[in-house]
C-alpha positions as CSV (number, residue, x, y, z in Angstrom):
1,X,-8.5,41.6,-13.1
2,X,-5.3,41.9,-11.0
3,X,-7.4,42.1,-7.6
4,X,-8.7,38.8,-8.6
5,X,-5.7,37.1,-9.1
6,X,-4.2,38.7,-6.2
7,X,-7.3,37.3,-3.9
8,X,-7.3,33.5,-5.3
9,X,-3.6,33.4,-4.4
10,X,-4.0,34.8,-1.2
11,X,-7.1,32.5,-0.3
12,X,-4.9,29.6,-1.6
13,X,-2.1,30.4,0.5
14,X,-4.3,30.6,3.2
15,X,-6.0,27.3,2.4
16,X,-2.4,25.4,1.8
17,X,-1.2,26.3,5.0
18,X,-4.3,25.1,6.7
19,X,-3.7,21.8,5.1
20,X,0.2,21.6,5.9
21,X,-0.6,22.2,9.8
22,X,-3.3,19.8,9.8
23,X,-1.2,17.2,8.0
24,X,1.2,17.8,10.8
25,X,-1.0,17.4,13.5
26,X,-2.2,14.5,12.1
27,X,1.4,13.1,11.5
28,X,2.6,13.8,15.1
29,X,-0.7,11.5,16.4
30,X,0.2,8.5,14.5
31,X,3.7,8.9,15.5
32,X,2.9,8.7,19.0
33,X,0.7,5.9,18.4
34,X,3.3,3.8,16.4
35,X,5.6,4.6,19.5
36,X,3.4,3.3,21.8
37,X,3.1,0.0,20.2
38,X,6.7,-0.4,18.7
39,X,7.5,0.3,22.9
40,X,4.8,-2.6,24.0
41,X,6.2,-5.1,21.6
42,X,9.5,-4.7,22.9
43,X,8.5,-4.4,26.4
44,X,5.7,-7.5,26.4
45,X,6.8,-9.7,23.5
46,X,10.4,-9.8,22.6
47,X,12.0,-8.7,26.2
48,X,10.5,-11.9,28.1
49,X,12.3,-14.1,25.7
């Protein structure tokens, strides 16, 4: 009964961190898209004026 235990934690540990890395890939993408267009607004809209 222990082994069992022992395995399903292990496999979740596993399966969290595979979430949490993919979160933070995902994360870092949409931060450099929301840089790119808070840096074109700036540059193309509000600087001409």
């Amino acid at each position: 009964m222990k082994e069992k235990g022992k395995k399903f934690i292990n496999e979740f540990k596993d399966f969290a961190m595979k979430g949490n890395v993919l979160d933070l890939a995902v994360g870092v993408v949409i931060g450099g898209a929301f840089n790119k267009i808070v840096s074109s607004l700036v540059n193309d809209i509000i600087m001409p004026l």
